[in-house]
DSSP file (Angstrom, degrees, kcal/mol; ACC not computed):
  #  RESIDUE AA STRUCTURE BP1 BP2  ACC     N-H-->O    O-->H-N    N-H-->O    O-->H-N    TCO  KAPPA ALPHA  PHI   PSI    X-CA   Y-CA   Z-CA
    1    1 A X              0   0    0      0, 0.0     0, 0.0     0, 0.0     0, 0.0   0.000 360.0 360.0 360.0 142.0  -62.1   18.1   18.8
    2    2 A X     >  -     0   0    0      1,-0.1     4,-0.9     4,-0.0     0, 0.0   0.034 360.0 -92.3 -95.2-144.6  -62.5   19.1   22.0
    3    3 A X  H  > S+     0   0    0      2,-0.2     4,-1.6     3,-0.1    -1,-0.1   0.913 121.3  40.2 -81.5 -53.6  -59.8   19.9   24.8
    4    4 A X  H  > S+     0   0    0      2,-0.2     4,-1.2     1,-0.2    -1,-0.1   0.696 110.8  52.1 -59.2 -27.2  -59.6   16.7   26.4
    5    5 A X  H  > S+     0   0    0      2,-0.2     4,-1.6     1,-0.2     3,-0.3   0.893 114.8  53.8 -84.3 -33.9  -59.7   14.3   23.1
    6    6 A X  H  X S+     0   0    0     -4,-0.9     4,-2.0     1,-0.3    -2,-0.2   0.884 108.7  46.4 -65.7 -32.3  -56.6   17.1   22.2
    7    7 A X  H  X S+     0   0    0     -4,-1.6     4,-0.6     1,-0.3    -1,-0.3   0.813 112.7  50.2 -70.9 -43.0  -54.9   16.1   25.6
    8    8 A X  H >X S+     0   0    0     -4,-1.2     4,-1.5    -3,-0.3     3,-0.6   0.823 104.0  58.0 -78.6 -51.1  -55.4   12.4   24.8
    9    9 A X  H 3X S+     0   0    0     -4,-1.6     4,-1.0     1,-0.3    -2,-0.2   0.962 111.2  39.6 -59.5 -69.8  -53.9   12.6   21.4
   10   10 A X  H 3X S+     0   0    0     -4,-2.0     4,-2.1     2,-0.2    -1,-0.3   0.717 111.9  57.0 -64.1 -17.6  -50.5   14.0   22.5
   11   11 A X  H XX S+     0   0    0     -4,-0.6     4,-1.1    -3,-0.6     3,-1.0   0.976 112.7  42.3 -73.6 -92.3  -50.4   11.8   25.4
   12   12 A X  H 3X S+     0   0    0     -4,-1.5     4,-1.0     1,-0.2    -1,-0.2   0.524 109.9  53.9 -17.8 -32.1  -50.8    9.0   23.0
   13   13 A X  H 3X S+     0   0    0     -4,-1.0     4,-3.2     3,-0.2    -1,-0.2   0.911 111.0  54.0 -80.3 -53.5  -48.2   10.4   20.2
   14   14 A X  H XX S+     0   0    0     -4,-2.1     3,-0.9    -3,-1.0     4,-0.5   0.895 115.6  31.4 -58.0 -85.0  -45.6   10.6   23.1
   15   15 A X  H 3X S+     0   0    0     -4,-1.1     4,-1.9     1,-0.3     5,-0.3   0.798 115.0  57.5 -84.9 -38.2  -45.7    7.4   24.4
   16   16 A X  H >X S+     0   0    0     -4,-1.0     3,-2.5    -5,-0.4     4,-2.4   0.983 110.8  50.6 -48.3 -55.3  -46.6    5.5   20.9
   17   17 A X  H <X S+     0   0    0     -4,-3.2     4,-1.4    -3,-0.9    -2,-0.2   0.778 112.6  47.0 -61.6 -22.3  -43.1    7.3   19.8
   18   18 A X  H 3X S+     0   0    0     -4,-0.5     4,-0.8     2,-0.2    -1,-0.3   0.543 114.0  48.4 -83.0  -3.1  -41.3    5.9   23.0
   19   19 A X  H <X S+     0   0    0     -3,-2.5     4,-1.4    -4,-1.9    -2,-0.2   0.872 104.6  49.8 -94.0 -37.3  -42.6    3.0   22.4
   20   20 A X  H >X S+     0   0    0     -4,-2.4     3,-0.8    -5,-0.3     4,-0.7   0.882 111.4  63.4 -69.3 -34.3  -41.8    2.5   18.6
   21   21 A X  H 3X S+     0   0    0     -4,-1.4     4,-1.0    -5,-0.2    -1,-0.2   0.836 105.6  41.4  17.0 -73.6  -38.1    3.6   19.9
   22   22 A X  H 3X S+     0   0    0     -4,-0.8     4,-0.6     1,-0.3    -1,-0.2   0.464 111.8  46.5-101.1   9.2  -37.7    1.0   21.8
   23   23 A X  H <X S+     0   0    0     -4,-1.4     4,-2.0    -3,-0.8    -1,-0.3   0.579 111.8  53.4 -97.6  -0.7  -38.9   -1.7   20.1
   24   24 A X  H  X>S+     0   0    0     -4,-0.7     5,-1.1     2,-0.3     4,-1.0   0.667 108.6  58.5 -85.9 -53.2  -37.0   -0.6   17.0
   25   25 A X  H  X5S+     0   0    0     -4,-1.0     4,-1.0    -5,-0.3    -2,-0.2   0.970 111.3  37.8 -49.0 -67.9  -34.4   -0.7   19.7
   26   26 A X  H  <5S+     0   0    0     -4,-0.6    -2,-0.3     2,-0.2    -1,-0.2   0.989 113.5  49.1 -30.5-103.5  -35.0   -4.1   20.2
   27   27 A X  H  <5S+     0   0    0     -4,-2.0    -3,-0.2     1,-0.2    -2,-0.2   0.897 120.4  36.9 -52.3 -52.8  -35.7   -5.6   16.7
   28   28 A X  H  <5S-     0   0    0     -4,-1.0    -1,-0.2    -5,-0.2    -3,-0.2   0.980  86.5-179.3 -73.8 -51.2  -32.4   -4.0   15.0
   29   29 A X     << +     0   0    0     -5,-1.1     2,-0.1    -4,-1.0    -3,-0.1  -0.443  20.9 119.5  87.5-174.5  -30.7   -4.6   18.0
   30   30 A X        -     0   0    0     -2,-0.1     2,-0.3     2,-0.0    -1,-0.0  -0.262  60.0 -96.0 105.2 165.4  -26.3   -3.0   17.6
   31   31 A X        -     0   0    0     -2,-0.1     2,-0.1     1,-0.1     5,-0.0  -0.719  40.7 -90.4-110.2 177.7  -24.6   -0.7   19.3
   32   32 A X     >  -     0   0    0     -2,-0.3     4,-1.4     1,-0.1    -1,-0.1  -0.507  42.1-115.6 -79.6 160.0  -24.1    3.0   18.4
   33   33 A X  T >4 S+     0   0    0      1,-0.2     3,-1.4     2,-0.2     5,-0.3   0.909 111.0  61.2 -62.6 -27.0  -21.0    3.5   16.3
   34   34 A X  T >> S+     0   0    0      1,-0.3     4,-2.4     2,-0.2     3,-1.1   0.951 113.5  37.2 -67.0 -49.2  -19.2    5.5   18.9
   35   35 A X  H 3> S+     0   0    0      1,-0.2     4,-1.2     2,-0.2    -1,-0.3   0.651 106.9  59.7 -79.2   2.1  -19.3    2.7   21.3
   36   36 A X  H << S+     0   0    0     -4,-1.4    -1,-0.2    -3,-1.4    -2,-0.2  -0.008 108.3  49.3-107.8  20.4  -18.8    0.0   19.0
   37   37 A X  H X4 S+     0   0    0     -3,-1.1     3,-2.1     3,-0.1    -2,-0.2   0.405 107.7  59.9-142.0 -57.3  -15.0    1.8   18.0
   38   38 A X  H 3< S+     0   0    0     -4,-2.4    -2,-0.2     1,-0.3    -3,-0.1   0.978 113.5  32.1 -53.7 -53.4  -14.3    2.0   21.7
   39   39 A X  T 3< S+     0   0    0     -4,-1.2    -1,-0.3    -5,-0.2    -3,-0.1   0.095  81.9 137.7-100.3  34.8  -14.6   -1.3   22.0
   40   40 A X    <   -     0   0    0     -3,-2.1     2,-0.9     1,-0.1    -3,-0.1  -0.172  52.5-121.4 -51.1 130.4  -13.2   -2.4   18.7
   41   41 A X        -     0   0    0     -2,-0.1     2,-0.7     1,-0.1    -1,-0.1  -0.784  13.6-124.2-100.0 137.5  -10.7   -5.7   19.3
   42   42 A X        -     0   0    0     -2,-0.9     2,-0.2     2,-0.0    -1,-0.1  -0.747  14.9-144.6 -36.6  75.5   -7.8   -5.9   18.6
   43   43 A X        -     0   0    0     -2,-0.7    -2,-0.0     1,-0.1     0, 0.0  -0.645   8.7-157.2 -99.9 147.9   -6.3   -8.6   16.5
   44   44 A X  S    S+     0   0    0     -2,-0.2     2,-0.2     0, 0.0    -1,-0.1   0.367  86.7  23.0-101.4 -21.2   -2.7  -10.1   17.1
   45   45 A X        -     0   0    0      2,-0.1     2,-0.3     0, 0.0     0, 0.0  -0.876  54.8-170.5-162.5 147.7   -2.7  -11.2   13.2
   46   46 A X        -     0   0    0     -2,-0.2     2,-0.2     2,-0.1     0, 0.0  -0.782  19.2-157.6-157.5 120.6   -4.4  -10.3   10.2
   47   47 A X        +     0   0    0     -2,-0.3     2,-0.2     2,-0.0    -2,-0.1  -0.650  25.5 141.6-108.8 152.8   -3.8  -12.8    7.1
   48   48 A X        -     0   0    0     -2,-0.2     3,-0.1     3,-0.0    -2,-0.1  -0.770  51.7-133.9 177.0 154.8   -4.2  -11.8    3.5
   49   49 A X  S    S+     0   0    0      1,-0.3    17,-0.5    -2,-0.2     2,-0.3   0.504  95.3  18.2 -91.9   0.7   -2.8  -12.3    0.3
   50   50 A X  B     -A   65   0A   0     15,-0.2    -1,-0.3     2,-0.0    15,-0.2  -0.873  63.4-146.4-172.2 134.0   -2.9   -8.7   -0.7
   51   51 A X        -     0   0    0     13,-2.4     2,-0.3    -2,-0.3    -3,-0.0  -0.559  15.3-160.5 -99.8 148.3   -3.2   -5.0    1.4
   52   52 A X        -     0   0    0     11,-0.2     2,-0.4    -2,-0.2    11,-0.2  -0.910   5.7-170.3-108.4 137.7   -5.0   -2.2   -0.4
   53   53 A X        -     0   0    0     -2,-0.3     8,-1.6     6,-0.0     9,-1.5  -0.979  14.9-165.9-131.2 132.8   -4.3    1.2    0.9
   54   54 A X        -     0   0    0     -2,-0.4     6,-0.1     6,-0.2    -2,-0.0  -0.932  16.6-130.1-124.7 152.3   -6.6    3.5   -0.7
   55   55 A X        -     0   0    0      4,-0.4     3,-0.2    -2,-0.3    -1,-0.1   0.075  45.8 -87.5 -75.7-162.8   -6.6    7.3   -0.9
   56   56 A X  S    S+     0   0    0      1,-0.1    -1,-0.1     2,-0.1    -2,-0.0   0.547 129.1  51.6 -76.2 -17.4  -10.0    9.5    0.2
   57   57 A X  S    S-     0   0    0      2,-0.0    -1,-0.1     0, 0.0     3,-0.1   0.308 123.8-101.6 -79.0 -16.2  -11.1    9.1   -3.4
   58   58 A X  S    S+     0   0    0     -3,-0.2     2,-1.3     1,-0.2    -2,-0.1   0.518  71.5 142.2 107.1 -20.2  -10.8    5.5   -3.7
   59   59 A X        -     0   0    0      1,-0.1    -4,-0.4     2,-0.0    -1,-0.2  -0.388  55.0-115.6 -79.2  97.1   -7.8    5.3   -5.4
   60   60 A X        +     0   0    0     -2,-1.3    -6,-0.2    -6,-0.1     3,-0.2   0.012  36.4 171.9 -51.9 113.2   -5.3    2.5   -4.6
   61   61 A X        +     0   0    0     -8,-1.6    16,-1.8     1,-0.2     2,-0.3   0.418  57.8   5.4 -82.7 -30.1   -2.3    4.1   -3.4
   62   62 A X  E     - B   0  76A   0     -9,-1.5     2,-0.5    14,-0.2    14,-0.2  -0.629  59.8-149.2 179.2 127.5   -0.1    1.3   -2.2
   63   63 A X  E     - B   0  75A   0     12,-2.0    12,-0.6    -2,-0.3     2,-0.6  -0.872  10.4-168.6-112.9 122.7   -0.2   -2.1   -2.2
   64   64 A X  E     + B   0  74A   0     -2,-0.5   -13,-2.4    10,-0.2    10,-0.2  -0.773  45.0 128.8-115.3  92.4    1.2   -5.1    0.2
   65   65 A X  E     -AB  50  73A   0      8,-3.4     8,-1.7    -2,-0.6     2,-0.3  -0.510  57.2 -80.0-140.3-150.8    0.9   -8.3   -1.7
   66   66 A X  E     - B   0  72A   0    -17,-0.5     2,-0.2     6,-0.3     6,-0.2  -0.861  34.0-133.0-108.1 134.3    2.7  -11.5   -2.9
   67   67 A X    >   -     0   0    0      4,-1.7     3,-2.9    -2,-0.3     6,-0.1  -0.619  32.7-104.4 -81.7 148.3    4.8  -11.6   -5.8
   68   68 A X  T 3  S+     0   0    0      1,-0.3    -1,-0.0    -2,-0.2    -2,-0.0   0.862 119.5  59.4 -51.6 -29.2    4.2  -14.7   -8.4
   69   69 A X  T 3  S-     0   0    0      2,-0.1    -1,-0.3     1,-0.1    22,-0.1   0.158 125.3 -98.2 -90.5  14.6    7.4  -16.3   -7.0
   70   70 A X  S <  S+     0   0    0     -3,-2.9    -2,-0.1     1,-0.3    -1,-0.1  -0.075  83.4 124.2 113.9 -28.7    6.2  -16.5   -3.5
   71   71 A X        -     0   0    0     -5,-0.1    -4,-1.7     1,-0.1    -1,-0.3  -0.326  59.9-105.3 -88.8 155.9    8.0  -13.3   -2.2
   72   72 A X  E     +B   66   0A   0     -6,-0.2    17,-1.4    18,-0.1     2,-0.4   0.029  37.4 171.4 -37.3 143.7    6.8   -9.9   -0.2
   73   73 A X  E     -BC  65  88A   0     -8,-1.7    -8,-3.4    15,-0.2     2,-0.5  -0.865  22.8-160.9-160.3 171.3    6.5   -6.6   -2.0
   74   74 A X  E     -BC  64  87A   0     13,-4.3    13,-2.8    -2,-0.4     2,-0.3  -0.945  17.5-166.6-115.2 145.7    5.0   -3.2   -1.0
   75   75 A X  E     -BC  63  86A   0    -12,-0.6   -12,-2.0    -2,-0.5     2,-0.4  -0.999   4.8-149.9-134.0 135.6    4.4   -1.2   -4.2
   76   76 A X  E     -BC  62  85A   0      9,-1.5     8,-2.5    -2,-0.3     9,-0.7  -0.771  16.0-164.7 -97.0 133.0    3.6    3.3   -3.9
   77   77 A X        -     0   0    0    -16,-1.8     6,-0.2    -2,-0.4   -16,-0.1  -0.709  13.0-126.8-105.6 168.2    1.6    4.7   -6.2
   78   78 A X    >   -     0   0    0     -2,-0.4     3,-0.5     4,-0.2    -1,-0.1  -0.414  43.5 -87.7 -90.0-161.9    0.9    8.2   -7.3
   79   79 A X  T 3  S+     0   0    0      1,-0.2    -1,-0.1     2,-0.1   -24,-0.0   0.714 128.2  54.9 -67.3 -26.6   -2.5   10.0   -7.7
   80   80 A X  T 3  S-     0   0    0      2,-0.1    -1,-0.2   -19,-0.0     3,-0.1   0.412 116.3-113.2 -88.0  -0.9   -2.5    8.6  -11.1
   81   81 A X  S <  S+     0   0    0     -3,-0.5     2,-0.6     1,-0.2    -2,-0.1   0.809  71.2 131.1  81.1  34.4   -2.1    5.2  -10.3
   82   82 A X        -     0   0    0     20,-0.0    -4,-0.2   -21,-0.0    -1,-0.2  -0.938  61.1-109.5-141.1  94.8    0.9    4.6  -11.6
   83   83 A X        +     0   0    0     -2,-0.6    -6,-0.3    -6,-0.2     3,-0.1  -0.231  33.7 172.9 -83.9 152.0    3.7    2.8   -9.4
   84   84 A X        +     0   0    0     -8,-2.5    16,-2.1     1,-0.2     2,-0.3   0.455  65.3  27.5-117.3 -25.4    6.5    4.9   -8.2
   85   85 A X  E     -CD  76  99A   0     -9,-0.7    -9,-1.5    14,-0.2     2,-0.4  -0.983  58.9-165.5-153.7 159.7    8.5    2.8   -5.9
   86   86 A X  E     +CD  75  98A   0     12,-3.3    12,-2.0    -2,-0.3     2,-0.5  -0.968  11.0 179.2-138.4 106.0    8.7   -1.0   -5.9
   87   87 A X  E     +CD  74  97A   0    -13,-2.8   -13,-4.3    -2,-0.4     2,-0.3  -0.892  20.0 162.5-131.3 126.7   10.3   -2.8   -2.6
   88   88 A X  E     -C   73   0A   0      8,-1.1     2,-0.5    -2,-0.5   -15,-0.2  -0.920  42.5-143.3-152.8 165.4   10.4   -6.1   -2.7
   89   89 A X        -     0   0    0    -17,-1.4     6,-0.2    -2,-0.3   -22,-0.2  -0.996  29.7-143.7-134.4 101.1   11.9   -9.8   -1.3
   90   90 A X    >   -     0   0    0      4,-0.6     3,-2.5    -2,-0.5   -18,-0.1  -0.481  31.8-104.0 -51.4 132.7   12.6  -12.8   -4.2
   91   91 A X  T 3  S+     0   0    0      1,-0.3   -21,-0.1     2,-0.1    -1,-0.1   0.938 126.5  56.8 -39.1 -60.1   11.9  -16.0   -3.2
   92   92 A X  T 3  S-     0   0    0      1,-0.1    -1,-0.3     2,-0.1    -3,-0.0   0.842 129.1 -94.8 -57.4 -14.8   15.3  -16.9   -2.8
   93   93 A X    <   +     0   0    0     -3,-2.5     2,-0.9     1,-0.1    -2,-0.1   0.308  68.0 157.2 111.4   0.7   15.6  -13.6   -0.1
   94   94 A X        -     0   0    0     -5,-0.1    -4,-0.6    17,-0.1    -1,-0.1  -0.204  36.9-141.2 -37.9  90.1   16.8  -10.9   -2.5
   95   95 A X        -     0   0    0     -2,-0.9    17,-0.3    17,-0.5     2,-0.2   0.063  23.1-170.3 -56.8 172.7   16.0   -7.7   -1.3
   96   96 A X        +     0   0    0     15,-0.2    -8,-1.1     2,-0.0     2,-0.6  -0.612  19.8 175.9-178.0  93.9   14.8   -5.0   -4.3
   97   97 A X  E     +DE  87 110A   0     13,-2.3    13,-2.7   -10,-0.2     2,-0.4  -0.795  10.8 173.1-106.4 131.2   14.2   -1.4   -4.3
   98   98 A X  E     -D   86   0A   0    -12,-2.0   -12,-3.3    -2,-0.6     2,-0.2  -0.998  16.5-155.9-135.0 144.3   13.3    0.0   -7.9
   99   99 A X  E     -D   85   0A   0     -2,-0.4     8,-1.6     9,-0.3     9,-1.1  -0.834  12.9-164.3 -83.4 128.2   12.2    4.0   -8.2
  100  100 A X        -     0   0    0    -16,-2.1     2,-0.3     6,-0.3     6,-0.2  -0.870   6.7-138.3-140.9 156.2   10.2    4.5  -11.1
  101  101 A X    >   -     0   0    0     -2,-0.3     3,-3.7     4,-0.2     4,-0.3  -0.612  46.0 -61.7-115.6-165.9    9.4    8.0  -12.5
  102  102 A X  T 3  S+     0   0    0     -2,-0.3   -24,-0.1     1,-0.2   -20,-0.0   0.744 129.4  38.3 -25.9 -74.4    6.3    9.6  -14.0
  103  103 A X  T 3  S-     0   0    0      1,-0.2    -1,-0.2    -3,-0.0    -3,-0.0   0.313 122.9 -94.4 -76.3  11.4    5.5    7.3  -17.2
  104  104 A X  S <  S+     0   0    0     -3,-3.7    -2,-0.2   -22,-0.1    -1,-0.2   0.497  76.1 143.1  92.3  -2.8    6.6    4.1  -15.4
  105  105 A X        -     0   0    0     -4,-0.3     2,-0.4    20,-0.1    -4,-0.2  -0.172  51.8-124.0 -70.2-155.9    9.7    3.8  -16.2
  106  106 A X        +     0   0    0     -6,-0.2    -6,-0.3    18,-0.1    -8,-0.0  -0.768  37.0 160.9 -80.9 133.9   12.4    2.4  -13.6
  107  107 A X        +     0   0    0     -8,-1.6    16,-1.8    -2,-0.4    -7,-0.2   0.154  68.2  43.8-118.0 -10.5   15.4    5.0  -13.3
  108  108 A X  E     + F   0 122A   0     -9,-1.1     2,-0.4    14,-0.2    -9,-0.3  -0.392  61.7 171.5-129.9  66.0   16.7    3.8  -10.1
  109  109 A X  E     - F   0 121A   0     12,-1.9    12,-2.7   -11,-0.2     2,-0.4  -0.580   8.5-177.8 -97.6 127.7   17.3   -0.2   -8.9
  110  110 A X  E     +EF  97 120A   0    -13,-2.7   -13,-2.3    -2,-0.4     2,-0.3  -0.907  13.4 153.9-131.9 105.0   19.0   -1.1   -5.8
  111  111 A X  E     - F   0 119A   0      8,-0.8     8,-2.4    -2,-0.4     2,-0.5  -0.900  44.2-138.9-112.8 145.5   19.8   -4.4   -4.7
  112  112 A X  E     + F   0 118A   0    -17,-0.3   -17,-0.5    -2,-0.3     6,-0.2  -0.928  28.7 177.0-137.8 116.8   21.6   -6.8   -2.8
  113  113 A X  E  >  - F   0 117A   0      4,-1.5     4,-1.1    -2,-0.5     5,-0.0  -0.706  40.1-126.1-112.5 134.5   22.3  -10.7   -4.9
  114  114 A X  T  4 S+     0   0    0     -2,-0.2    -1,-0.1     2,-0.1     3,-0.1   0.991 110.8  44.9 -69.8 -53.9   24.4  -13.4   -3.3
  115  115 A X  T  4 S+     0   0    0      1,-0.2    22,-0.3     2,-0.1    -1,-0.1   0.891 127.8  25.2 -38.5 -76.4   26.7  -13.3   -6.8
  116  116 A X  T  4 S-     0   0    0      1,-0.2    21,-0.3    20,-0.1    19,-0.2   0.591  91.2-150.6 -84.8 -33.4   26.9   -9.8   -7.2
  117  117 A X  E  <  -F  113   0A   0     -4,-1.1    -4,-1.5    19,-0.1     2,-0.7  -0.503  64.5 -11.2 100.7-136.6   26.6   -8.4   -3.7
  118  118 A X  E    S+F  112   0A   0     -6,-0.2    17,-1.2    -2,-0.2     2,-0.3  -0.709  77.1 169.5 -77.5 115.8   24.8   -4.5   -3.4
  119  119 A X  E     -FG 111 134A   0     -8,-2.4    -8,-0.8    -2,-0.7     2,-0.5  -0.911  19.8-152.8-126.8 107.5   24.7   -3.2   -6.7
  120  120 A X  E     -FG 110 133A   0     13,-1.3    13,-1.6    -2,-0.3     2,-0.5  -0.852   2.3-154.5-119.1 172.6   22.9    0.0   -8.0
  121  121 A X  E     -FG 109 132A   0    -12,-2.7   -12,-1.9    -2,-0.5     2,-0.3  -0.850   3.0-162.6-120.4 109.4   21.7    0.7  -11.1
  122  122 A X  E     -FG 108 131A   0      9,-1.0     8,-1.6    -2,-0.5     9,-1.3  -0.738  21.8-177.8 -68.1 116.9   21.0    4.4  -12.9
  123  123 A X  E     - G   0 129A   0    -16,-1.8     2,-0.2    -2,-0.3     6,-0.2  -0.935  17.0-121.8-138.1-180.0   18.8    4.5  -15.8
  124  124 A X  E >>  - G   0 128A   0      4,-0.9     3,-4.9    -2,-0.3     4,-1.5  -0.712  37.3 -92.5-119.8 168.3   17.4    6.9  -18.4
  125  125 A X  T 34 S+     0   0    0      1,-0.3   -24,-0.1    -2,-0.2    -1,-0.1   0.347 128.5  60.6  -7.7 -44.1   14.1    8.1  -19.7
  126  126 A X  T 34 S-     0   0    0      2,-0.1    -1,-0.3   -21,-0.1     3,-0.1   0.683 117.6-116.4-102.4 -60.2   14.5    5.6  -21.8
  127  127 A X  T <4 S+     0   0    0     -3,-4.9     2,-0.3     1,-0.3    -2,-0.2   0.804  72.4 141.1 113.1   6.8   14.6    2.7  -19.1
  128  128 A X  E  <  -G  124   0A   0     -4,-1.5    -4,-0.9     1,-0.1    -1,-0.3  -0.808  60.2-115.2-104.6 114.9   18.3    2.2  -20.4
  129  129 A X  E     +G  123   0A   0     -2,-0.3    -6,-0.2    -6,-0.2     3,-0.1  -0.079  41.0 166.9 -56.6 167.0   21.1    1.3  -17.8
  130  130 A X  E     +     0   0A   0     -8,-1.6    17,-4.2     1,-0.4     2,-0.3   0.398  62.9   6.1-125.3 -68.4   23.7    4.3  -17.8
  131  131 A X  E     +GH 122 146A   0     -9,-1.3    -9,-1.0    15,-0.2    -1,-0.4  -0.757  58.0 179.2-135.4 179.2   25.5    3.5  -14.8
  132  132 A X  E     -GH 121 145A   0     13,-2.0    13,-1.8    -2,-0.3     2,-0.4  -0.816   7.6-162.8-177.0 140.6   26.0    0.9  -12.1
  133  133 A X  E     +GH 120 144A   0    -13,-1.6   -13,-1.3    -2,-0.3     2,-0.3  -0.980  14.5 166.3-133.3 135.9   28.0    0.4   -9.3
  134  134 A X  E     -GH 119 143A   0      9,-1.8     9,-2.1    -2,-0.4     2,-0.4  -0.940  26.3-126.9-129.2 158.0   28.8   -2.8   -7.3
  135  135 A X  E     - H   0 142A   0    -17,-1.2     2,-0.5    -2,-0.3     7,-0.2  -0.871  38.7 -96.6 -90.8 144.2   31.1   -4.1   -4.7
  136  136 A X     >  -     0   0    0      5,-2.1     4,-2.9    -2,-0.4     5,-0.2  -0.666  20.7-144.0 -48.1  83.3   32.9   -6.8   -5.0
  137  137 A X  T  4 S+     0   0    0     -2,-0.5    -1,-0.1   -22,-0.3   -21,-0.1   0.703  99.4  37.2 -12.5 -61.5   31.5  -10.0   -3.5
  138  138 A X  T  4 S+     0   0    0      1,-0.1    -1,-0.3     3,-0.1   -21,-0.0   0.953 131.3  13.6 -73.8 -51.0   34.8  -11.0   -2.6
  139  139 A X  T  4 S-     0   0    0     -3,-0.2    -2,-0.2     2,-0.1    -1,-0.1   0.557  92.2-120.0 -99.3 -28.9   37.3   -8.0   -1.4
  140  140 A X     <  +     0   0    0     -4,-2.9    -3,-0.1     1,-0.3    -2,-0.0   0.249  59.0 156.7 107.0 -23.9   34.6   -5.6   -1.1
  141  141 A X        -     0   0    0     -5,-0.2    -5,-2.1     1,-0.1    -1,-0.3  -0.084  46.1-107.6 -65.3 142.3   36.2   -3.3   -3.7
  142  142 A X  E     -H  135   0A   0     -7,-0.2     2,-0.5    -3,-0.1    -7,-0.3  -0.229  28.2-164.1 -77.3 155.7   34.1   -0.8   -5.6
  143  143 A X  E     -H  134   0A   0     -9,-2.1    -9,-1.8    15,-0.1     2,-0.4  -0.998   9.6-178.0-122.8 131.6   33.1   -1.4   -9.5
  144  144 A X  E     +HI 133 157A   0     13,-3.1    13,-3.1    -2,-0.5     2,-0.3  -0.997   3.1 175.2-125.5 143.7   31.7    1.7  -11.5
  145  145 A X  E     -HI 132 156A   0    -13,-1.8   -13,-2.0    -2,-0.4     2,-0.4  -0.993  13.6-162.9-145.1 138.6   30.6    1.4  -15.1
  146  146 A X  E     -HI 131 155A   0      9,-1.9     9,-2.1    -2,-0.3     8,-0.9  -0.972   9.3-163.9-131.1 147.6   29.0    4.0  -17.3
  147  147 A X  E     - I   0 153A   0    -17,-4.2     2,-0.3    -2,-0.4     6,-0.2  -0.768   1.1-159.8-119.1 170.7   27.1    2.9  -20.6
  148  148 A X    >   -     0   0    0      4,-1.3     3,-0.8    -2,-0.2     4,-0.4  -0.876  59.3 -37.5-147.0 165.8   26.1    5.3  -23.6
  149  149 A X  T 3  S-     0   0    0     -2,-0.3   -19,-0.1     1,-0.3     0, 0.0   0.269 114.0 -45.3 -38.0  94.0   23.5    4.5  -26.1
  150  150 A X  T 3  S+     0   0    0      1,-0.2    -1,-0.3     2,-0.1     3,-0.1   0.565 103.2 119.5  70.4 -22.4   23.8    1.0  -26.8
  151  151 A X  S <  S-     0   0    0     -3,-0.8     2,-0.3     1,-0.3    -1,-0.2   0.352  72.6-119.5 -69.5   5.3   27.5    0.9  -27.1
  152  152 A X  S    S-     0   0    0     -4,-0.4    -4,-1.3     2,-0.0     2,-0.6  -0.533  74.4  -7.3  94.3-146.8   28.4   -1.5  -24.2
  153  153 A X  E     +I  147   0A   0     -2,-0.3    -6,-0.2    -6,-0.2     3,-0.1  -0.721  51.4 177.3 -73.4 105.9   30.7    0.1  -21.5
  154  154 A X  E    S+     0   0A   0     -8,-0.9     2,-0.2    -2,-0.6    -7,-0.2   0.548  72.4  20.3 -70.4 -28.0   31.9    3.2  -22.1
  155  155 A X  E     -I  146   0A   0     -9,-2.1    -9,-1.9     2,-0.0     2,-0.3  -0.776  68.3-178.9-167.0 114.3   33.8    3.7  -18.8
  156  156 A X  E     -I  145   0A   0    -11,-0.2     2,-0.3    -2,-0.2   -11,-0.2  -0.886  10.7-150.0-128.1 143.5   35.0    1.1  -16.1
  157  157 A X  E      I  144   0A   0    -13,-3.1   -13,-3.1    -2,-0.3    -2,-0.0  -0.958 360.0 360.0-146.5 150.1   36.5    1.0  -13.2
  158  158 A X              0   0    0     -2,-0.3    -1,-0.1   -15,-0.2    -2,-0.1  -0.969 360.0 360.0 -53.3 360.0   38.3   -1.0  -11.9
């Protein structure tokens, strides 16, 4: 190959490669991501029957969904998948916080019931109430109760 046919060949490689560029350019069409995140919109609303929140692994971490009876709840999970806190809205508008420890159990339930008013509820390893305190719907006056294995009420007040 001589000097000139070499000169012609890169001339040619350059401009074929700006040309396959830009018809490439062309045919796929898009923006780059950077600019296509700059100008991400903005939406006012975002409907669903159920949020995922997932960790860097994949791993659902909290979820925003519908309860079977029509009301909200947000549920945390751990790393094991395993839910840990429960807050959640009964169709009738009962609010509902339950704490759950390591194997799932509930050990903590906190609530507020038009009968019963704010009441929470202590429980053991087990998943077994222990203790519970309410106020009084009417007067406002505190109730405490401790239970022990199965025996009913062990200690009430009032």
């Amino acid at each position: 190959m001589t000097r000139s046919q070499f000169r012609i060949l890169i001339v040619l490689t350059v401009v074929s490669g700006f040309l396959g560029g830009a018809a490439s350019s062309l045919l796929l069409g898009g923006t780059a991501a950077a600019t296509q995140t700059a100008e991400a919109e903005v939406q006012e609303v975002v409907s669903a029957r159920r949020f995922v929140l997932v960790d860097a692994t994949g791993k659902a971490r909290a979820n925003l969904t519908a309860l079977a009876d029509g009301g909200p709840a947000l549920l945390l999970c751990d790393a094991a998948g395993k839910t840990r806190a429960d807050l959640s809205l009964s169709a009738d508008g009962t609010p509902g916080l339950a704490l759950c420890d390591a194997a799932g159990k509930t050990r903590v339930q906190l609530s507020l019931t038009a009968d019963f008013g704010p009441h929470l509820v202590l429980c053991d390893a087990d998943g077994v109430m222990r203790a519970l305190l309410n106020l009084n719907v009417e007067n406002g006056s505190p109730w405490i109760t401790l239970f022990k294995d199965g025996a009913g009420a062990i200690w009430q007040v009032p």
